[in-house]
Biopython code that builds the backbone (N, CA, C, O; Angstrom):
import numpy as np
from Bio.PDB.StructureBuilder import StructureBuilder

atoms = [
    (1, "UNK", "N", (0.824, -1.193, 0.000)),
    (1, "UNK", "CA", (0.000, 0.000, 0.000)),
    (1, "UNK", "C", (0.866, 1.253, 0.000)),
    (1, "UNK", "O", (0.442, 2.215, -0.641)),
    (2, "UNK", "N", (1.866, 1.343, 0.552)),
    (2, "UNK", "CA", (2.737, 2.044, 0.474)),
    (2, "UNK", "C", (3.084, 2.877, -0.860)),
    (2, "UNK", "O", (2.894, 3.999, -1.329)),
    (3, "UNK", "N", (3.971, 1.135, -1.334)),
    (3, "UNK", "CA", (4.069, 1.564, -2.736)),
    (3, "UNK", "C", (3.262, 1.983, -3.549)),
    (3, "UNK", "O", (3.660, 2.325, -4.662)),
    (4, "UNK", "N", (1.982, 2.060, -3.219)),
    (4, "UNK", "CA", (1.033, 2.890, -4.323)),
    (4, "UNK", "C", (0.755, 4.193, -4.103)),
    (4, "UNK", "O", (0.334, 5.096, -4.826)),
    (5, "UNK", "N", (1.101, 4.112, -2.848)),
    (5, "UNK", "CA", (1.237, 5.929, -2.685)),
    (5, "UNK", "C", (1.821, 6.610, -3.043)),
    (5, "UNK", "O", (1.365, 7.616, -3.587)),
    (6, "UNK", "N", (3.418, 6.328, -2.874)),
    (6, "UNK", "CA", (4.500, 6.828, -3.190)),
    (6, "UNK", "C", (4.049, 6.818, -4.615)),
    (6, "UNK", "O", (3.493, 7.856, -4.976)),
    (7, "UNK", "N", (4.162, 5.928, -5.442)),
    (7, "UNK", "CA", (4.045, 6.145, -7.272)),
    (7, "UNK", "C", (2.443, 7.286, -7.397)),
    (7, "UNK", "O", (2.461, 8.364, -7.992)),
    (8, "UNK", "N", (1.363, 6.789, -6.790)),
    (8, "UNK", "CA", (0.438, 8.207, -7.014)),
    (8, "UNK", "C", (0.629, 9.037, -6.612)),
    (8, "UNK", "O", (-0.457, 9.609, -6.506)),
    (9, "UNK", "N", (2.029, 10.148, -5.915)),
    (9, "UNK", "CA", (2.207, 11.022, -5.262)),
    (9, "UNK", "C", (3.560, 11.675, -6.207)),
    (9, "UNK", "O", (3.810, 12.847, -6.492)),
    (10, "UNK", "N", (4.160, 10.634, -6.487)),
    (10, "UNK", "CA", (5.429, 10.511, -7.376)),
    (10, "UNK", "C", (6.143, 11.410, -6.091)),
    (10, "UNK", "O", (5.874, 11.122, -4.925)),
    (11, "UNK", "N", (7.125, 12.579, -6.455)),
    (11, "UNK", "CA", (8.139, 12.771, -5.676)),
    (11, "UNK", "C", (7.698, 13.975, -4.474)),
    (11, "UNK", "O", (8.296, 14.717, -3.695)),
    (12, "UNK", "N", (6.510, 13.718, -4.784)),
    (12, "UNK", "CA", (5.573, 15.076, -3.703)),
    (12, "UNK", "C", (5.857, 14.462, -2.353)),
    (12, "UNK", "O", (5.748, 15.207, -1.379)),
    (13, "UNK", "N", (6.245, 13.065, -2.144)),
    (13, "UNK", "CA", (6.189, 12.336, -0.768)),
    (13, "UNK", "C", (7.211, 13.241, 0.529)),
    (13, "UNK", "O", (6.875, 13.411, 1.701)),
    (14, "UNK", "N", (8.407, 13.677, -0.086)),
    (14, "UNK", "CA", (9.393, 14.435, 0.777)),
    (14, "UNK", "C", (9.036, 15.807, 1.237)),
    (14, "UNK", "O", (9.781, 16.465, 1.963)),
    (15, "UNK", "N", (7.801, 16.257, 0.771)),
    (15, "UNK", "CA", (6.866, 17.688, 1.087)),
    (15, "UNK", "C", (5.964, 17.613, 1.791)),
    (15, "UNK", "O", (5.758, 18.625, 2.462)),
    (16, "UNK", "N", (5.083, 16.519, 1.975)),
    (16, "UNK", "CA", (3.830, 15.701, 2.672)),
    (16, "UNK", "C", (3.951, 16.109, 4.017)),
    (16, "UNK", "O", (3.029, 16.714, 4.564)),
    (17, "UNK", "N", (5.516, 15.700, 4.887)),
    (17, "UNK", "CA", (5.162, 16.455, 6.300)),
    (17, "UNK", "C", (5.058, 18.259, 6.120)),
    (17, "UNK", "O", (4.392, 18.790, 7.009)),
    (18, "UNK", "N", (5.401, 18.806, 5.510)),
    (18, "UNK", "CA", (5.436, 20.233, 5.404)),
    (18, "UNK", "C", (4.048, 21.005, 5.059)),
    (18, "UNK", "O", (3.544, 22.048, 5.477)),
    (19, "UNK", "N", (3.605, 19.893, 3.980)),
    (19, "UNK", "CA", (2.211, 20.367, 3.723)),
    (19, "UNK", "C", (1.157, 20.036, 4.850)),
    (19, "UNK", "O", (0.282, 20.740, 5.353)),
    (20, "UNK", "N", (1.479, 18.918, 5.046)),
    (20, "UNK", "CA", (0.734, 18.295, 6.610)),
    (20, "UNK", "C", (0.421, 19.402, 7.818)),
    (20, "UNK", "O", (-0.610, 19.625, 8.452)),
    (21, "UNK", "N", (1.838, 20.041, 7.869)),
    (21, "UNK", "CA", (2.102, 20.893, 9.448)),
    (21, "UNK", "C", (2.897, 20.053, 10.197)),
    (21, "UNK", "O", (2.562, 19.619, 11.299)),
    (22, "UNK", "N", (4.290, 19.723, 9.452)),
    (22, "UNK", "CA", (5.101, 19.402, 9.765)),
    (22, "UNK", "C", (6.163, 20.134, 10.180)),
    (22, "UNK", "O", (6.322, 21.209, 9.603)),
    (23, "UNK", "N", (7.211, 19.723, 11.341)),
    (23, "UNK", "CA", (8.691, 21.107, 11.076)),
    (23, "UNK", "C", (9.102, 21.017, 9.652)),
    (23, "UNK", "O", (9.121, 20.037, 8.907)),
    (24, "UNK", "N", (9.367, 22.032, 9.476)),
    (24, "UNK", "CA", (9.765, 22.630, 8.379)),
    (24, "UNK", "C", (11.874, 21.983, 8.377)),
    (24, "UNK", "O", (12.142, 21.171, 9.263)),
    (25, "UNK", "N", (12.610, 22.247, 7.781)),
    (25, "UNK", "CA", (13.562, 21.880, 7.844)),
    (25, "UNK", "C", (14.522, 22.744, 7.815)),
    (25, "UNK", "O", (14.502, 23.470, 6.821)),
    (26, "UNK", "N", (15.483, 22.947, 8.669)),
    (26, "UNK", "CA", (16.006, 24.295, 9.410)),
    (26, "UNK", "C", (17.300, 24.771, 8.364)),
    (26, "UNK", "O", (17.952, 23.731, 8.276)),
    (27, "UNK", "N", (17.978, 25.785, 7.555)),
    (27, "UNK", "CA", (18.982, 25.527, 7.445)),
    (27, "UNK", "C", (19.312, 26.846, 8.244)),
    (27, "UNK", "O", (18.708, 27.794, 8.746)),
    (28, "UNK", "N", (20.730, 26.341, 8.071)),
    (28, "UNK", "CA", (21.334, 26.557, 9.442)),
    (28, "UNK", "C", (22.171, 28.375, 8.937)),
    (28, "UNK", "O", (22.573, 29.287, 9.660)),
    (29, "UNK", "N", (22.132, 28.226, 7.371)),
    (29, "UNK", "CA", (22.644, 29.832, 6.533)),
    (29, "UNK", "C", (21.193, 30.386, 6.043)),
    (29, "UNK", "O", (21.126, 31.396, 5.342)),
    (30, "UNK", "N", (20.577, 30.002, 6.262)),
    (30, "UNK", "CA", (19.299, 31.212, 6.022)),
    (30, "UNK", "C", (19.011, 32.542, 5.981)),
    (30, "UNK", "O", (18.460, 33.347, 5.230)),
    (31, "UNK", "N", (19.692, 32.503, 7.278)),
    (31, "UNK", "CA", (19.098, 34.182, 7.636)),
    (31, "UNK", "C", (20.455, 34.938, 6.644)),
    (31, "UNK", "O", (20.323, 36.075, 6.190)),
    (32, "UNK", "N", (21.366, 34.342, 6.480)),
    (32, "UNK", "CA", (22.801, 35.081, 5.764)),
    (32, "UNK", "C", (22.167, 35.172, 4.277)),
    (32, "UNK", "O", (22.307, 36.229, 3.662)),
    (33, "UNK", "N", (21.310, 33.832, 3.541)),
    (33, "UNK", "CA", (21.662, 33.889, 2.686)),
    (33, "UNK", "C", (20.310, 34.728, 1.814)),
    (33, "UNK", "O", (20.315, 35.097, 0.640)),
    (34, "UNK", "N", (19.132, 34.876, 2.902)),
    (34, "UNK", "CA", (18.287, 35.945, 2.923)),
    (34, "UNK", "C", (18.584, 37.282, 2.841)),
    (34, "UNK", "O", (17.836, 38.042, 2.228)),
    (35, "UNK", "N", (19.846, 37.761, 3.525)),
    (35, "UNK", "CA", (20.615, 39.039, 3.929)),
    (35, "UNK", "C", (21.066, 39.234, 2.396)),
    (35, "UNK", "O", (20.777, 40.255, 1.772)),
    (36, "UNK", "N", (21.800, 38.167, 1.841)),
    (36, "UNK", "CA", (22.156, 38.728, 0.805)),
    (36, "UNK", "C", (21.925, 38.499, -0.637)),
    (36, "UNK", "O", (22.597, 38.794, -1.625)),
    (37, "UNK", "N", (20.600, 37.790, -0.466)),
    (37, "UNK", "CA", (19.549, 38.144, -1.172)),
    (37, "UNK", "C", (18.868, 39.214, -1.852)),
    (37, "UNK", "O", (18.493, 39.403, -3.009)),
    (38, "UNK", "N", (18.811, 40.100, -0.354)),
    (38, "UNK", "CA", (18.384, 41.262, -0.403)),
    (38, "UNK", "C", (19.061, 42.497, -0.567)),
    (38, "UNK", "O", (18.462, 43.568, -0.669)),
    (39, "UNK", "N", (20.277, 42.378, -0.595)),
    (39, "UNK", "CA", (21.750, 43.094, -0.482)),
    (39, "UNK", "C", (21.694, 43.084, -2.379)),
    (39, "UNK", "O", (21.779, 44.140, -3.007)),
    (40, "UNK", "N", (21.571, 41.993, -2.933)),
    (40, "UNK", "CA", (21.862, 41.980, -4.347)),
    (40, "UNK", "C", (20.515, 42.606, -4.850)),
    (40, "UNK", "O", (20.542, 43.496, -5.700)),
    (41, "UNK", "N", (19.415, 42.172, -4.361)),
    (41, "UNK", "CA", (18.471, 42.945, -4.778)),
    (41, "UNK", "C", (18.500, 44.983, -4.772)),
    (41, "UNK", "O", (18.217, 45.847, -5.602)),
    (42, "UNK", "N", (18.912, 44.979, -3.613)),
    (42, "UNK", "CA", (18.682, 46.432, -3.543)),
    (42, "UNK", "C", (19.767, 46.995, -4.476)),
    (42, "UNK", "O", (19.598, 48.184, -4.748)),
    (43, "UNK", "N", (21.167, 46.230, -5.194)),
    (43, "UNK", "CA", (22.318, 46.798, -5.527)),
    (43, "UNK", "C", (21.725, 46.663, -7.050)),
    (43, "UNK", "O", (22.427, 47.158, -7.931)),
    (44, "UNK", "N", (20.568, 46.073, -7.414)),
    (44, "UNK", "CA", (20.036, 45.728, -8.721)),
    (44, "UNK", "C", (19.332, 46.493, -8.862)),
    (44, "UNK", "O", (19.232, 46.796, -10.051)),
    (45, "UNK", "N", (18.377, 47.336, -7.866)),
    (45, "UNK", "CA", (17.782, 48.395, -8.091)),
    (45, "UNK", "C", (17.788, 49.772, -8.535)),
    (45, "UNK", "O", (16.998, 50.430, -9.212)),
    (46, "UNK", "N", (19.450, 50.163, -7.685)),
    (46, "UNK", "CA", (20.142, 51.132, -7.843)),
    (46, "UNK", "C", (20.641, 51.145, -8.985)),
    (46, "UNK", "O", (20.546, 52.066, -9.795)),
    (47, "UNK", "N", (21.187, 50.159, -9.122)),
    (47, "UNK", "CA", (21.627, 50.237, -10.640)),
    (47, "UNK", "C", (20.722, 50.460, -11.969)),
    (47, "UNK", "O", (21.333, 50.852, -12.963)),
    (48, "UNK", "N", (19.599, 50.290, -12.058)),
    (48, "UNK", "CA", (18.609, 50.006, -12.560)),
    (48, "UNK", "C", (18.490, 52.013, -12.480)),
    (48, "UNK", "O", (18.714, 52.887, -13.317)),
    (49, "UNK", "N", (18.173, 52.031, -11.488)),
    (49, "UNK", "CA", (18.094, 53.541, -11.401)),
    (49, "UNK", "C", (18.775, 54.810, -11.934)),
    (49, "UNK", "O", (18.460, 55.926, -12.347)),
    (50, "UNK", "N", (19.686, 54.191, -11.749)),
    (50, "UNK", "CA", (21.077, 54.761, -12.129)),
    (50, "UNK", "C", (21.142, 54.793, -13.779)),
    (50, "UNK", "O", (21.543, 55.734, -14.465)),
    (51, "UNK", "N", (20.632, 53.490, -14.245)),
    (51, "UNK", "CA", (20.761, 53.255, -15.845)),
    (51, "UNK", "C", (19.181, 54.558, -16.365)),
    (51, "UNK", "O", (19.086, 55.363, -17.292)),
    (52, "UNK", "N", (18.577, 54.319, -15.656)),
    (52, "UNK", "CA", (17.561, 54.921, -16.127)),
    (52, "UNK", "C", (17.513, 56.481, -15.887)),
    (52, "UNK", "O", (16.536, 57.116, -16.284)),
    (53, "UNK", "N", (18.563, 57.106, -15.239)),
    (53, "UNK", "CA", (18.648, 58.798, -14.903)),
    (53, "UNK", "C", (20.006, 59.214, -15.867)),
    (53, "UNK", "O", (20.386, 60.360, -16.106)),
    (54, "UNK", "N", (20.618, 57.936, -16.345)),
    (54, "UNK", "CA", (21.735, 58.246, -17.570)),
    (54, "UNK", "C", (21.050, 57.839, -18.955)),
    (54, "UNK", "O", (21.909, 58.039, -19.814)),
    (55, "UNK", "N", (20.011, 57.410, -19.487)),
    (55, "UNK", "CA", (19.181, 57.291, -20.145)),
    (55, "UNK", "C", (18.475, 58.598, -20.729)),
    (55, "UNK", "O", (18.623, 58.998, -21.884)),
    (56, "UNK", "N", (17.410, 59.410, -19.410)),
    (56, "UNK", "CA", (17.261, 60.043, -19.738)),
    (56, "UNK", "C", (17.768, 61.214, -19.588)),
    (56, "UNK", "O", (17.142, 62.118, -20.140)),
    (57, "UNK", "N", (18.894, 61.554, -18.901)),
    (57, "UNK", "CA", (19.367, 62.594, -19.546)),
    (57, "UNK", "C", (19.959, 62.898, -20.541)),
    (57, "UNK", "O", (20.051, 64.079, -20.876)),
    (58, "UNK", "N", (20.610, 61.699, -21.391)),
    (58, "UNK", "CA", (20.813, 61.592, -22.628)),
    (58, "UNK", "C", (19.531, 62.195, -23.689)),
    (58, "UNK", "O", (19.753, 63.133, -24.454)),
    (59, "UNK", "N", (18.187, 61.517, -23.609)),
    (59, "UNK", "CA", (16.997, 62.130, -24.322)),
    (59, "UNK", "C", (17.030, 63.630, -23.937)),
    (59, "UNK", "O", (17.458, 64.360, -24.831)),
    (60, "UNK", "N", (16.757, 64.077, -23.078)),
    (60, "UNK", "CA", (16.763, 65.340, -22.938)),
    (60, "UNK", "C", (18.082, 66.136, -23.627)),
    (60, "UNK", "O", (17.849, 67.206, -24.189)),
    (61, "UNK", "N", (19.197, 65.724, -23.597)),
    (61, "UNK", "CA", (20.245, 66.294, -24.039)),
    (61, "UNK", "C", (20.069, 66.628, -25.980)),
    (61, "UNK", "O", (20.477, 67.587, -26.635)),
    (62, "UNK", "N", (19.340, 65.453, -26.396)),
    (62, "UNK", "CA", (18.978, 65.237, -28.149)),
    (62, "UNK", "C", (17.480, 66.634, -28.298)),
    (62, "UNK", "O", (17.287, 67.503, -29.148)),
    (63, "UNK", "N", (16.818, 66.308, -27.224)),
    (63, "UNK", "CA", (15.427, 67.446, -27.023)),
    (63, "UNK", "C", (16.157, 68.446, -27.431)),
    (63, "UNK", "O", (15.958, 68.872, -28.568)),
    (64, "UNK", "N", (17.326, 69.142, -26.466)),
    (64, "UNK", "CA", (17.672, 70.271, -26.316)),
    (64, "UNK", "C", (18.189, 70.562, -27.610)),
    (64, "UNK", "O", (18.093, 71.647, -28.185)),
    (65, "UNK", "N", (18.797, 69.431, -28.077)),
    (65, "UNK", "CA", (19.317, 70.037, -29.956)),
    (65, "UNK", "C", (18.655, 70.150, -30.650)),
    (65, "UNK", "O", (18.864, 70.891, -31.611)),
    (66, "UNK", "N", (16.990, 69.128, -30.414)),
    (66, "UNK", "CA", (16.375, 69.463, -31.519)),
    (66, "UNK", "C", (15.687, 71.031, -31.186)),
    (66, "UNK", "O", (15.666, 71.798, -32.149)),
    (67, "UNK", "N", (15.173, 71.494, -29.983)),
    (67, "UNK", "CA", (14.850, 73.280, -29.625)),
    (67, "UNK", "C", (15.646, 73.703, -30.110)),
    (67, "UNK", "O", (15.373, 74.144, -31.227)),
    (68, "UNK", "N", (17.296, 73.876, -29.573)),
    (68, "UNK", "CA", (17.989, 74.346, -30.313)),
    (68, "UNK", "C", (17.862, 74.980, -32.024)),
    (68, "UNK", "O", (17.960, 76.103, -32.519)),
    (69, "UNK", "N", (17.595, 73.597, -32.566)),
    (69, "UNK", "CA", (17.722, 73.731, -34.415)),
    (69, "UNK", "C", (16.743, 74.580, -34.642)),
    (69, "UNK", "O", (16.938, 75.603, -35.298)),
    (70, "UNK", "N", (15.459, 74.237, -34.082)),
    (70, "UNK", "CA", (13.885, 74.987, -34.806)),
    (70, "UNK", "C", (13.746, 75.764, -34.279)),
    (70, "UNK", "O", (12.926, 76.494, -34.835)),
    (71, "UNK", "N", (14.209, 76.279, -33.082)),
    (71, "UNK", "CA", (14.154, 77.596, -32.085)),
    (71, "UNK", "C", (13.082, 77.240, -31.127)),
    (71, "UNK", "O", (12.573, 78.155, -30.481)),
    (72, "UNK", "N", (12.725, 76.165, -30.975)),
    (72, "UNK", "CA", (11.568, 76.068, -30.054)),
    (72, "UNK", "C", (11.933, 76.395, -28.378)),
    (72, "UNK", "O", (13.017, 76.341, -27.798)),
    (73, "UNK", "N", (11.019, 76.633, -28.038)),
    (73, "UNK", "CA", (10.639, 76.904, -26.428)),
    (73, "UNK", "C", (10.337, 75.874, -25.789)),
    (73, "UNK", "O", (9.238, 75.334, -25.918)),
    (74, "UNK", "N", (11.311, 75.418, -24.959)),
    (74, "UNK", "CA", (11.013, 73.946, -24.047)),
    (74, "UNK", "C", (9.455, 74.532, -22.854)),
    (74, "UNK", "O", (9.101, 75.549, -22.258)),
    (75, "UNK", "N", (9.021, 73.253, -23.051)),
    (75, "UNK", "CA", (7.507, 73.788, -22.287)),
    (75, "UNK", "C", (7.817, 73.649, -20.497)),
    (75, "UNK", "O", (8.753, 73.136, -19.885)),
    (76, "UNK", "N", (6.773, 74.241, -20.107)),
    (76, "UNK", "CA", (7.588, 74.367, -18.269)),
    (76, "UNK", "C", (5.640, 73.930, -18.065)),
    (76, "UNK", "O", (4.594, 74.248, -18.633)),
    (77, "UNK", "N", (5.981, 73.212, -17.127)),
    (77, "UNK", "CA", (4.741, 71.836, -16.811)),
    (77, "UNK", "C", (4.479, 72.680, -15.353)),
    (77, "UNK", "O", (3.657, 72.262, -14.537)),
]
sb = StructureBuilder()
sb.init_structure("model")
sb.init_model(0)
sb.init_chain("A")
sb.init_seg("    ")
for serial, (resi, resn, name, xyz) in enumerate(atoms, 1):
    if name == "N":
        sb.init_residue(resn, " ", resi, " ")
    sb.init_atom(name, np.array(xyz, "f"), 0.0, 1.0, " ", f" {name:<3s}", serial, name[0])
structure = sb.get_structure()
């Protein structure tokens, strides 16, 4: 009976206590590897940010040539 569980469950069997309300299984670098998880995340953000305020000041810099050429008046919002 066993064995028919295990094959109708296939490899879900090693999750069963967890889904149950089982302990969970401790590791022991977690909280470190959570830390820098979040450490790479936030350094992905910045950067991200960073790409996107050298982006557009580049557009604005092409704006300003094209006012420049036609004489236009940059609009004030």
């Amino acid at each position: 009976m066993d064995f028919v569980m295990k094959q109708a469950l296939g490899g879900a069997t090693k999750d069963m206590g967890k889904m149950l309300g089982g302990e969970e299984e401790k590791d022991p670098d977690a909280q470190k590897k959570e830390e820098e998880r979040q450490e790479a995340l936030r350094q992905q953000e910045e950067e991200r940010k960073a790409k996107h305020a050298r982006m557009e000041a580049e557009r604005e810099k092409v704006r300003q040539q094209i006012r420049d050429k036609y004489g236009l008046k940059k609009k004030e919002e």
